[in-house]
N, C-alpha and C positions, 0 to 999 in steps of 0.2 A: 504494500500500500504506500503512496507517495504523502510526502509531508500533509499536502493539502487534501487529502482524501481523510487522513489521519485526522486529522484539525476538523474538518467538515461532522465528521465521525462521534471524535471524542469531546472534544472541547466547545465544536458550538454550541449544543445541546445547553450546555450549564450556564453560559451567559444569559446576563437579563433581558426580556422582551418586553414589550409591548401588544395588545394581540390587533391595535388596530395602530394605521400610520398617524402621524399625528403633526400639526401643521408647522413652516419653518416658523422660527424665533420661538419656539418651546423651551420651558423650563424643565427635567426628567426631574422626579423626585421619588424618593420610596416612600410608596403607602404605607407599610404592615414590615414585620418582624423577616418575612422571609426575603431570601436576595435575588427573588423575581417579580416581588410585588410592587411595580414601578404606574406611576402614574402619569400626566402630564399639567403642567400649570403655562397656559397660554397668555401672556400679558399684551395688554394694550398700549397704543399710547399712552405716557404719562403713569403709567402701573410700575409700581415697584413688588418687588415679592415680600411677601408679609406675613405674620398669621392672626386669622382669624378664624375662633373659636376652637384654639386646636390645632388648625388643618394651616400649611400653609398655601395659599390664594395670592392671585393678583389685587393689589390694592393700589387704590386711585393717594397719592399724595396732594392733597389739598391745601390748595395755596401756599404750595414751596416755592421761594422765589417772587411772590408779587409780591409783599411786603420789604422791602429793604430800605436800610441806609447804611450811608458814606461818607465817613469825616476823611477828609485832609488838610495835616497837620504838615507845614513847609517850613515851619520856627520850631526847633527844637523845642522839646517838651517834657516834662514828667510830675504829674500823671496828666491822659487824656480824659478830659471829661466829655463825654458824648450826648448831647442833649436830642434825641433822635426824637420824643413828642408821639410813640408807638403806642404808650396804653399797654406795655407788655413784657414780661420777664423770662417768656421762650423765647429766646435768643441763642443762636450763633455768630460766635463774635471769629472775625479773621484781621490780623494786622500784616501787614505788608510794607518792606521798607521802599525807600525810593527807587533801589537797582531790582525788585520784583520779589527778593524773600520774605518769606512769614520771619515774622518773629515772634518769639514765645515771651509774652509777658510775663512781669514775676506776678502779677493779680491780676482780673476780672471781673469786679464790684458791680453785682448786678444792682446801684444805688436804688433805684425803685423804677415802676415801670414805667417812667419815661426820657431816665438818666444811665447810661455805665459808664466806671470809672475802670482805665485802664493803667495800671500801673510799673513802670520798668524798672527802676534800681536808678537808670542813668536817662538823660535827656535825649528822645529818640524825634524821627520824621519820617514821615510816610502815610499809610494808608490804613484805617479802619472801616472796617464792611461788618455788618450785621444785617441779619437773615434771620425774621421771625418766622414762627413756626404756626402761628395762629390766626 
């Protein structure tokens, strides 16, 4: 018997299937305990994989990205205070210097929801972005 006869034979049997084909840009995921019980999670635009009740599903991220703001600070600084006016304390905060690096502050004072204070050790310039989650 040749490699590929051998292979066809013994081996592909044990691999995991599927019993029906399933559409491009599929997620494969295991249902259940055994190493054939595979499912599929189809996402849409805008879907991120998730879970829900359990199970993981396509879910819709809502309004990631339409809420933002952006301080730029061109005068050295320490600490930034960001008066952003959100109404909100889910927040994603990203700093960025003038040449495109993040920098890691030593704090991120969420002061209340319409203020955060950014704090470095040393007097920095560049970029703050924040991305509410709400």
């Amino acid at each position: 018997m040749s490699a590929f006869e051998d292979f066809v034979q013994t081996e592909l049997p044990k691999r995991p299937y599927l019993d029906a084909d399933v559409a491009q840009e599929t997620v494969m995921v295991r249902r259940g305990p055994g190493p054939r019980q595979l499912g599929a999670v189809t996402l849409t635009e805008g879907q991120v994989l998730g879970f829900s009740g359990g199970v993981l599903v396509g879910v819709t991220a809502q309004g990631l990205g339409t809420r933002k703001f952006t301080l730029v600070v061109t005068i050295p600084a320490d600490p930034w205070v960001v008066p952003h006016g959100m109404n909100s304390t889910n927040v994603i905060v990203q700093v960025v210097d003038a040449a495109g690096y993040v920098i890691i502050p030593d704090e991120i004072h969420l002061t209340d929801g319409n203020v955060v204070t950014i704090s470095f050790g040393t007097a920095q310039t560049g970029t703050a972005r924040l991305l509410f989650l709400d």
